[in-house]
C-alpha positions as CSV (number, residue, x, y, z in Angstrom):
1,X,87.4,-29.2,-106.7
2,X,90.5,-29.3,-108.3
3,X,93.4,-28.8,-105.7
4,X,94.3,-25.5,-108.1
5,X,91.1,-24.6,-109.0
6,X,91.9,-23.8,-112.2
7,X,90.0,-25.1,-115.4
8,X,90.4,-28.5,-117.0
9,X,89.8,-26.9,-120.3
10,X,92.2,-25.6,-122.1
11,X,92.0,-21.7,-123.0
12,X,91.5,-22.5,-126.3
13,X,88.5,-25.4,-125.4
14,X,85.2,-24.1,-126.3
15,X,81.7,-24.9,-125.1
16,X,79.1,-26.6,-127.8
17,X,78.7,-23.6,-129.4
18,X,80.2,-21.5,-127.5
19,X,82.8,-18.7,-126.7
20,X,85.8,-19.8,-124.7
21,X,85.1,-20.3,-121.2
22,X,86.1,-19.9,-118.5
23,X,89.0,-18.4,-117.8
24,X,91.7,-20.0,-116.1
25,X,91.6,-18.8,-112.6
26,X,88.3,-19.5,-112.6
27,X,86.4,-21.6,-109.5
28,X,83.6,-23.7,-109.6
29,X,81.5,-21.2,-107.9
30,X,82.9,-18.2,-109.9
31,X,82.0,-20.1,-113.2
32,X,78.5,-21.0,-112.1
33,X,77.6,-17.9,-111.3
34,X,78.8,-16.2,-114.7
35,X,77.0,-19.1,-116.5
36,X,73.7,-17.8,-115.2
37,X,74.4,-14.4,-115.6
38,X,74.9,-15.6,-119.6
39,X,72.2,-18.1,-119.7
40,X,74.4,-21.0,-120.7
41,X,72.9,-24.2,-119.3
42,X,75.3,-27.2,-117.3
43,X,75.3,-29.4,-114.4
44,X,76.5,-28.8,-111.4
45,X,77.8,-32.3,-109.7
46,X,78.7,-32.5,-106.0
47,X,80.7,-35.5,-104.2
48,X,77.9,-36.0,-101.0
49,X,79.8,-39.2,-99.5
50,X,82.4,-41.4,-99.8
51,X,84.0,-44.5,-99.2
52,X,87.2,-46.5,-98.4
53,X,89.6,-45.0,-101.1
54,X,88.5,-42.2,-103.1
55,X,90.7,-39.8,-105.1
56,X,88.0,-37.2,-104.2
57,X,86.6,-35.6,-101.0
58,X,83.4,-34.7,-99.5
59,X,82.0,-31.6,-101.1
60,X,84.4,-31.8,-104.4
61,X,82.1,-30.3,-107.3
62,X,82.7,-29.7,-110.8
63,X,80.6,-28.3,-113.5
64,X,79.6,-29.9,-117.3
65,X,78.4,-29.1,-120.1
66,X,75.6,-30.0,-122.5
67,X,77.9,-32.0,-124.3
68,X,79.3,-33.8,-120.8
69,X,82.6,-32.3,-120.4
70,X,84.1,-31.0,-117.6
71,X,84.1,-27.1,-117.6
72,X,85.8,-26.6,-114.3
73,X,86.2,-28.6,-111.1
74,X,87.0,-31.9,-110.1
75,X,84.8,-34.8,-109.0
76,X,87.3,-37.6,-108.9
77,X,88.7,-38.2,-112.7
78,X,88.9,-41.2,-115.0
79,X,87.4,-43.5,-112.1
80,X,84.5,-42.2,-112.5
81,X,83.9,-38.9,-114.5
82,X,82.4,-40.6,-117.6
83,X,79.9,-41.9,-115.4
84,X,79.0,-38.7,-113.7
85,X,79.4,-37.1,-117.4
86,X,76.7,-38.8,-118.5
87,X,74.6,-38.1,-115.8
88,X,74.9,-34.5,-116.4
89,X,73.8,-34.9,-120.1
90,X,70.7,-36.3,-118.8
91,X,69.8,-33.7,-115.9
92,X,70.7,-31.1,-118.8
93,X,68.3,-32.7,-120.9
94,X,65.3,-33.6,-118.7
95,X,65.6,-30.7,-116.2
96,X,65.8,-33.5,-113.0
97,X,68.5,-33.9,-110.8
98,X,70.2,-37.3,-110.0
99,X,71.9,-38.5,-107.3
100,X,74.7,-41.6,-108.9
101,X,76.3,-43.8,-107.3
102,X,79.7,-44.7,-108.3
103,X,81.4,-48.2,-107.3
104,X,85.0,-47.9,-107.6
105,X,85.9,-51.1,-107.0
106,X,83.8,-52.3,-110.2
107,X,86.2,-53.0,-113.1
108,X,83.7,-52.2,-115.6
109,X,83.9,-48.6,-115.3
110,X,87.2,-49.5,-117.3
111,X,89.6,-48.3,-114.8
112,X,92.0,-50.9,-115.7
113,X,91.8,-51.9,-112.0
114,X,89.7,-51.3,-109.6
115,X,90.3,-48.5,-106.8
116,X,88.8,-50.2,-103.7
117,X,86.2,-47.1,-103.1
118,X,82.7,-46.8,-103.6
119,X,80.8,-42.2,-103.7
120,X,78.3,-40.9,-103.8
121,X,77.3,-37.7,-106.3
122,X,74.4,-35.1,-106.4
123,X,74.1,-34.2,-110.0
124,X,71.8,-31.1,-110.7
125,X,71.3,-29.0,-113.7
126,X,71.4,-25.2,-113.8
127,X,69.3,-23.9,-116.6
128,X,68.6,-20.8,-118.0
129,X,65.6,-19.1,-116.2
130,X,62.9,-18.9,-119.2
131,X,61.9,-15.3,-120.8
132,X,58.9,-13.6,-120.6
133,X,58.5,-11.0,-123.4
134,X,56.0,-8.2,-122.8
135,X,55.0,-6.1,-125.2
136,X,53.6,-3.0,-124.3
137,X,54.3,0.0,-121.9
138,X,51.4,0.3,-119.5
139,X,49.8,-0.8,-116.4
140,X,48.9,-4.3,-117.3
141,X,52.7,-4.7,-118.8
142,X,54.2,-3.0,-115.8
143,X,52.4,-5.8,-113.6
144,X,53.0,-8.5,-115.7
145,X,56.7,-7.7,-115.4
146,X,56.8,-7.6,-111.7
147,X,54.8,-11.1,-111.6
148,X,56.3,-12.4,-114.1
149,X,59.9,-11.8,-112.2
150,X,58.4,-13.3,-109.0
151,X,57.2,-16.4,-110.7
152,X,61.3,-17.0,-112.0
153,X,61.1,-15.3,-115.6
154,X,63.7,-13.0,-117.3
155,X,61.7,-10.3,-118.4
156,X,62.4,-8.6,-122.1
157,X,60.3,-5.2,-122.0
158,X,59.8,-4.5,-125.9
159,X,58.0,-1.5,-126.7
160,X,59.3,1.9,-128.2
161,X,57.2,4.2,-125.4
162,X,58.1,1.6,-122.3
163,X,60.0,3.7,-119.8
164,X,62.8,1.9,-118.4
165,X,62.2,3.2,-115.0
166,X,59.2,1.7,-114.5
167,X,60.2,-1.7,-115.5
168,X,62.6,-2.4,-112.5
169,X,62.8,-6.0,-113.0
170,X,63.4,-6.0,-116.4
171,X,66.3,-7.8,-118.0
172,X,65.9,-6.0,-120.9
173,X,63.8,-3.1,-122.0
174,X,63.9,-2.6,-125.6
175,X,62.2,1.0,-126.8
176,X,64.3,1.3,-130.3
177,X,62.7,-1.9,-131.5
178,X,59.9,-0.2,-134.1
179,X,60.0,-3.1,-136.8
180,X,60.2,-6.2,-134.0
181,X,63.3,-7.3,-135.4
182,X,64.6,-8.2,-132.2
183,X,61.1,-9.7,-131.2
184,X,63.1,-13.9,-131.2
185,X,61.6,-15.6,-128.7
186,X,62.8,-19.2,-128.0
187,X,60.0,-22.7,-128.0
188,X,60.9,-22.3,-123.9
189,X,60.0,-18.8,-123.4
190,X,56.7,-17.4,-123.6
191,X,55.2,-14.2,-124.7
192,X,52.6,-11.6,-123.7
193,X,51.0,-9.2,-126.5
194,X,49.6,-6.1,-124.1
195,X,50.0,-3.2,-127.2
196,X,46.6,-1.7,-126.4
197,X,45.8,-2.6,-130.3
198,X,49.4,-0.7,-132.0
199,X,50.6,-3.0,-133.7
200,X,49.5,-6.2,-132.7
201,X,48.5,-7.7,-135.4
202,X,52.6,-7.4,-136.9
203,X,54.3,-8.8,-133.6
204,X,52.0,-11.3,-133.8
205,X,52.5,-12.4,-137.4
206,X,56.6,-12.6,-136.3
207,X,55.8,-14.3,-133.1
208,X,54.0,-16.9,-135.1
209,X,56.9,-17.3,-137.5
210,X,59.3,-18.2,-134.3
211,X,59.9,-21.2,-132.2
212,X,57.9,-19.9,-129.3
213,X,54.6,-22.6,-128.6
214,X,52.3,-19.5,-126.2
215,X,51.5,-16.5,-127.4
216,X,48.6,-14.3,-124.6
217,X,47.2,-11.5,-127.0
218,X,45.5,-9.1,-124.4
219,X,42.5,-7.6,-126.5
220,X,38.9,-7.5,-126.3
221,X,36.8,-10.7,-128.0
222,X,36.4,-8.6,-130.9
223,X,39.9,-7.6,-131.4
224,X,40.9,-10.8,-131.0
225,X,39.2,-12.1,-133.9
226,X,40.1,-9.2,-136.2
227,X,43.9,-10.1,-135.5
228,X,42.9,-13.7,-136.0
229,X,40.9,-13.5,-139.0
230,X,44.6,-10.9,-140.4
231,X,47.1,-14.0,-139.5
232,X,45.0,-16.5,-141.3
233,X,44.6,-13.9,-144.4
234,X,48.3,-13.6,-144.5
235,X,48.6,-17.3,-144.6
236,X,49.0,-18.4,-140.7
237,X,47.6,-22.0,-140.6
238,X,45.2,-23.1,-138.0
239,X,48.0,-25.0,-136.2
240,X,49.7,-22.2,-135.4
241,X,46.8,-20.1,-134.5
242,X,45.9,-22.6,-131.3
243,X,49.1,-21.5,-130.0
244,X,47.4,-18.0,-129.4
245,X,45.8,-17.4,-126.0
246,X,42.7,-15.3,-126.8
247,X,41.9,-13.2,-125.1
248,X,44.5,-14.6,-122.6
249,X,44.2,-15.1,-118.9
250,X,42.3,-17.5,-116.8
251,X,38.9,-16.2,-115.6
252,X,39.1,-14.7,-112.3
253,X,36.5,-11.9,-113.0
254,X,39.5,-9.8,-113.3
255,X,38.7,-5.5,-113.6
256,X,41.7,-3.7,-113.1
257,X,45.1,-3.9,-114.6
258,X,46.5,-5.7,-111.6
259,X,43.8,-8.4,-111.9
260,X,44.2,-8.7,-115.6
261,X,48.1,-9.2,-115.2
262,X,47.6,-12.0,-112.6
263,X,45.2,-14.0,-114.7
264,X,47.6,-13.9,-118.2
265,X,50.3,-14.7,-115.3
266,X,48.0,-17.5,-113.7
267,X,47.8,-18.9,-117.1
268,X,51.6,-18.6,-117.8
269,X,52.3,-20.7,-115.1
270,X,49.4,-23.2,-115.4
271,X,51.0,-23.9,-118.7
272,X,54.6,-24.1,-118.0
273,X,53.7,-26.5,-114.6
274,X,51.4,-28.5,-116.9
275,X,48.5,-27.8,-114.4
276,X,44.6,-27.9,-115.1
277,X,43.4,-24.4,-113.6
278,X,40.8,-26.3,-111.7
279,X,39.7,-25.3,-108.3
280,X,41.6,-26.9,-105.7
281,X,39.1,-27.7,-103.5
282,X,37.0,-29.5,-106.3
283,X,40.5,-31.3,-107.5
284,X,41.4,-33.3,-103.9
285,X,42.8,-30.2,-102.1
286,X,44.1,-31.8,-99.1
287,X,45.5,-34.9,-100.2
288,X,49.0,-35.6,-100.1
289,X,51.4,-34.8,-103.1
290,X,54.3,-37.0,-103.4
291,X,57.6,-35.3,-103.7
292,X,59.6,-34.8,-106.5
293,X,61.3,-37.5,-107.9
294,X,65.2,-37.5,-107.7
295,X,66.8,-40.3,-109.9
296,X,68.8,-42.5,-108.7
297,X,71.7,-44.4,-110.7
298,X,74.0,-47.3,-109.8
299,X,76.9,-48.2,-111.2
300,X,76.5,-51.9,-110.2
C-alpha cells in the first residue's frame, strides 16, 4: 500500500467509463469494497514474497482497472507495475487469477538499471457477481430468489404485484416496471420468466432483443409453444429462439414450487459452470478432480 494510502489517481482521473473514483482518502480495502457494492470489475494484486531489495513489502496490494491502471495502492512502481498491470488486464478478462513473478534485477523490465530484487504477486480479479432477473411475484419466484442468492447471483425482482417483503434477498425489486422498460439484462446475467402467463409473451420479445444468451420461461408445454410460435410471428429468428429454456429446469420430477425453483436453478448453474446435468454416479463420481488452475507468469 502506498505509505499514505491515498490514491494514485488524480481526482480528476476517471475509470474506463467511469465516474471519478475513488476519493482521495481512500484505502485499498475501502475502495474494494465500494467497487462491489457498484459492480465495477478490477484486480486486486497482493505482494506474497520478496527478495533482496524491493521497494515493496510483504502484503503491499493495490487495485487496477480494466484498462490496467492503478486505482489505489501500491505494489512496488515503475520496477514492476507495468508487469503486474498487465496481469490484471488478463485476470479481468478471463476471470482466473495469476500469481507473477517479477525479477528485478532483469534490465528488460526497462528499469534503466536493475534493482537487485526479485517478488512475488498474487493477482486476482474481483468481478461483478452476475444478475438473476425474476419475473414474477409468487412462490416459485420467491424461491428462485432465495436460491438464486445462495448460488452467488444479484437478484432483480421485476414484477408490478412482487411485495418487497417477501423478496429479502433481493437487490432490486422493481413493482412500477409495467411496460419492461427497465427489463436490460446483460450477455452475463441470466433470466427467469415465472409470470404465471401475464405478460410473458412481451418480456420475452424484449429479453430476446437484449444481450442476454438464457432465457427459462416457466409455463406449461403448451404455453410454451404459443409464446414461441408469437416471437417467431413477430419476426424472432430461430437463433434466438434456442436461447429459450422451455419449459426450463432440469428434470427432477419436480411438484411443488420449491422443487420447480430448484430445477430452473439446477439448470442456471449447470449452464453458467458449463456442466452436463448427468448423474454423477454414471459420470466417474469418485475420481479425483484436479484443482483449479492458477497461472503462473515469469518475468525471466
Amino acid at each position: 500500500m502506498h505509505p499514505s494510502g491515498a490514491s494514485l489517481l488524480s481526482p480528476g482521473a476517471r475509470m474506463a467509463n467511469e465516474p471519478d473514483i475513488p476519493i482521495p482518502s481512500e484505502d485499498v480495502l475501502t475502495t474494494a469494497a465500494r467497487l462491489i457494492g457498484d459492480r465495477r470489475p478490477f484486480a486486486l494484486a497482493t505482494v506474497i514474497d520478496t527478495r533482496g531489495s524491493t521497494s515493496a513489502r510483504n502484503g503491499a496490494k493495490a487495485i487496477f482497472a480494466g484498462d490496467g491502471s492503478i486505482v489505489t495502492g501500491w505494489v512496488g512502481g515503475g520496477c514492476a507495475e507495468s508487469t503486474i498491470a498487465h496481469a490484471a488486464i488478463e485476470c479481468i478478462e478471463s476471470g482466473a487469477p495469476q500469481v507473477v513473478d517479477v525479477d528485478l534485477d532483469d534490465e528488460v523490465l526497462g528499469a534503466g538499471m536493475p534493482c537487485g530484487g526479485a517478488m512475488r504477486v498474487f493477482v486476482e480479479p474481483v468481478l461483478p457477481r452476475p444478475r438473476l432477473w425474476i419475473l414474477g411475484h409468487g412462490r416459485v419466484a420467491e424461491c428462485l430468489c432465495l436460491l438464486g442468492d445462495l448460488m452467488g447471483f444479484d437478484i432483480v425482482i421485476d414484477d408490478p404485484m412482487a411485495a418487497p417483503a417477501r423478496f429479502p434477498a433481493a437487490r432490486q425489486v422493481l413493482t412500477d416496471d409495467t411496460l419492461y422498460a427497465a427489463l436490460s439484462p446483460a450477455a452475463s446475467d441470466f433470466v427467469v420468466v415465472a409470470t404465471q402467463h401475464r405478460g410473458d409473451h412481451q418480456s420475452m420479445q424484449r429479453l430476446l432483443a437484449s444481450d442476454v444468451r438464457h432465457v427459462a420461461l416457466i409455463a406449461s408445454r403448451k404455453r410454451t409453444g404459443l409464446v414461441l410460435d408469437y416471437l417467431r410471428e413477430q419476426g424472432i429468428d430461430d437463433k434466438r429462439l434456442a436461447l429459450v429454456r422451455a419449459p426450463a429446469g432440469l428434470d427432477l420430477g419436480a411438484a411443488t414450487p420449491e422443487e420447480i425453483a430448484l430445477s430452473v436453478i439446477s439448470e442456471i448453474v449447470m449452464v453458467r459452470r458449463g456442466g452436463s446435468g448427468a448423474i454423477r454416479s454414471q459420470a466417474g463420481a469418485g475420481t479425483p478432480q484436479p484443482a483449479p488452475a492458477i497461472k503462473i507468469v515469469r518475468t525471466q
